[in-house]
C-alpha positions in Angstrom: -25.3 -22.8 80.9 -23.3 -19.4 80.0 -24.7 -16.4 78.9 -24.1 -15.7 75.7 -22.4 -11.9 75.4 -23.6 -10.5 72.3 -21.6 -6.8 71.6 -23.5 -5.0 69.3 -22.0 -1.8 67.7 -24.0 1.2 66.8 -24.8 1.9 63.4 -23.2 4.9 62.5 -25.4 7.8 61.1 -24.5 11.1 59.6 -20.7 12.0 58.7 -17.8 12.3 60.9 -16.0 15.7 61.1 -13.4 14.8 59.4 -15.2 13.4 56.5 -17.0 16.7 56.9 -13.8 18.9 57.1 -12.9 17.7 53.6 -16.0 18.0 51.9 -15.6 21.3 52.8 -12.3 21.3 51.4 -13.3 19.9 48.1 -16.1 22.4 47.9 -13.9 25.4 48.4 -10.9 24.6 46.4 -13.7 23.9 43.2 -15.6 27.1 44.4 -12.7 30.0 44.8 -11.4 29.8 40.8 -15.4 29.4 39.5 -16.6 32.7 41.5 -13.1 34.3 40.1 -14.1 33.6 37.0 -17.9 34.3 37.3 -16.4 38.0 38.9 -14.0 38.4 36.2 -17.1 37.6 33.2 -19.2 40.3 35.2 -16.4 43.1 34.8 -15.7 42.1 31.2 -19.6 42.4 30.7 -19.6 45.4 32.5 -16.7 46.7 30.0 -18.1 45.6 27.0 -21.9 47.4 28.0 -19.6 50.5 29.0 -17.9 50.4 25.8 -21.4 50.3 23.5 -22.7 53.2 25.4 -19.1 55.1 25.1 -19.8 54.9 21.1 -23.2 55.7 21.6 -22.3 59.1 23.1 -19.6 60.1 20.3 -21.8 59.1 17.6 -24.5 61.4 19.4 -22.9 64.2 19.7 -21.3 63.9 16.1 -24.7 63.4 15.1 -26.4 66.7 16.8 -23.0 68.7 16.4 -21.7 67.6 13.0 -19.6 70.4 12.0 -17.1 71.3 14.9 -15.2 72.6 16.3 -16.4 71.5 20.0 -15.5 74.9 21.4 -17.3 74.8 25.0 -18.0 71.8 24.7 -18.5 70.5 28.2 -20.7 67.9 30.2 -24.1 70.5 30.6 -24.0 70.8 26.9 -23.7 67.2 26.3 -26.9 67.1 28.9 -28.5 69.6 27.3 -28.0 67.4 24.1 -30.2 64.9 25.8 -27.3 62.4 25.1 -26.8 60.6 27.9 -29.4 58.6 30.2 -31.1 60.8 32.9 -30.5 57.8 35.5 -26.5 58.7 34.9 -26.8 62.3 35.5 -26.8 64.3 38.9 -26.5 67.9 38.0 -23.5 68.4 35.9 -22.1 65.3 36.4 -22.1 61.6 34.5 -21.7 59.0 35.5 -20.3 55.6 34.0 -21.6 52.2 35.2 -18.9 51.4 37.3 -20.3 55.1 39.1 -16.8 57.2 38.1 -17.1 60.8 36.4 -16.7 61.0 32.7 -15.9 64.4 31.6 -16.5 66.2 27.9 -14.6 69.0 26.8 -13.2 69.7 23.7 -10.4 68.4 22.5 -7.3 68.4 19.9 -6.4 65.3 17.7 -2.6 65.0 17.8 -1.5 67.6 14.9 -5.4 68.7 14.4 -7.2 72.3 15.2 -7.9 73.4 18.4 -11.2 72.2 20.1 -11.7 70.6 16.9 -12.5 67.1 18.4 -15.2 65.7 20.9 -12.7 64.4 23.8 -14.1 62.1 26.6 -12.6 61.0 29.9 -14.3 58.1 31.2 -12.1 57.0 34.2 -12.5 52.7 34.7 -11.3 50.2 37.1 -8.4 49.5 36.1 -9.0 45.6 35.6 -11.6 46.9 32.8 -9.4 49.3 31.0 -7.9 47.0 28.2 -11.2 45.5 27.6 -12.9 48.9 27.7 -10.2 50.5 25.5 -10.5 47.7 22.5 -14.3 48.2 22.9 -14.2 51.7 22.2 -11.1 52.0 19.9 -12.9 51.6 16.6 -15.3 55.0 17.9 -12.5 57.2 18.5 -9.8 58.4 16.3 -7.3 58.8 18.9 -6.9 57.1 22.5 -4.9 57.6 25.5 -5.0 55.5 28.9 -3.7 57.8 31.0 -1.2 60.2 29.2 -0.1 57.3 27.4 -1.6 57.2 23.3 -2.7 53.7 22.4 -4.2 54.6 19.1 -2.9 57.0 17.0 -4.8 59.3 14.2 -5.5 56.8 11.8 -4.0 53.9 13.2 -5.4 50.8 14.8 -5.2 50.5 18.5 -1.9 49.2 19.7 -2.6 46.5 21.6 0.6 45.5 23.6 0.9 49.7 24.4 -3.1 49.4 25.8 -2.0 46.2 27.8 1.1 47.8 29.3 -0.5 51.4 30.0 -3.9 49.3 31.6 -1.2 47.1 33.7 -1.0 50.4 36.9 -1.1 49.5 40.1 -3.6 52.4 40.8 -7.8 51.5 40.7 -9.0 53.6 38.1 -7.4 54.7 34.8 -8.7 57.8 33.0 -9.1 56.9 29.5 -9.6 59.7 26.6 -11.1 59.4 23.8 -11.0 62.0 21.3 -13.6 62.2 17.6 -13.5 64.6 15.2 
């Protein structure tokens, strides 16, 4: 009588590597454009909380210096003021969230009196400018992104000028906003 050869294969447990490998794949091709996006919402957040507390601090200082003209204006007296937070001030310097300078002095509206305006330089990444800039546009009578005016004395904020003058190649962009 023969002797029955039974083969018997192993039950395969677990994944191989390649099946591995692509799940991998899979995973990171769905992941990369989500955490863009979730990093891009954070900045625009980030914009949009920087812009509220940009028109907090002009309507502050209209409010405890309604009369002009902002001669000496400077950072100390806008301290002094007790307008901004104490957490974004180390000696004479504030600080916006993204942890750049902002500078008061006082300023001149296009055809207006000398140091007759509260001007602000609030310097931002410069993938948060345009969204900063429209924030805060409605605040201020006058805005330049660099040296470049996006709204003018009683206009509206021009939008394809912001989205150009935003578009530098540089990190930061120093946006002023001047209210008289």
């Amino acid at each position: 009588m023969k002797a029955k050869i039974v083969k018997t294969q192993k039950q395969q447990k677990g994944f191989t590597l390649i099946e591995m490998i692509i799940a991998i794949a899979i995973i990171a091709i769905v992941a990369i454009p989500l955490g863009y996006l979730g990093v891009k919402a954070m900045g625009s957040a980030t914009a949009n909380s920087e812009g509220q507390i940009t028109q907090g601090y002009l309507n502050d200082l209209k409010t405890k210096y309604p009369r002009g003209p902002y001669t000496g204006l400077n950072n100390q007296m806008v301290i002094d003021a007790g307008v901004p937070d104490d957490a974004t001030i180390s000696g004479t310097t504030i600080s916006n969230l993204w942890g750049y300078s902002i500078v008061f002095t006082a300023g001149t509206l296009t055809g207006g009196t000398a140091n007759g305006a509260i001007q602000m330089v609030n310097t931002v990444p410069a993938d948060a400018c345009l969204n900063y800039v429209s924030k805060t546009s409605d605040s201020a009578d006058e805005v330049l992104v660099g040296t470049t005016t996006v709204k003018t004395v009683g206009g509206v904020l021009n939008n394809a000028t912001a989205t150009t003058a935003c578009a530098v190649s540089t990190a930061t962009v120093g946006v002023t906003l001047r209210k008289a």
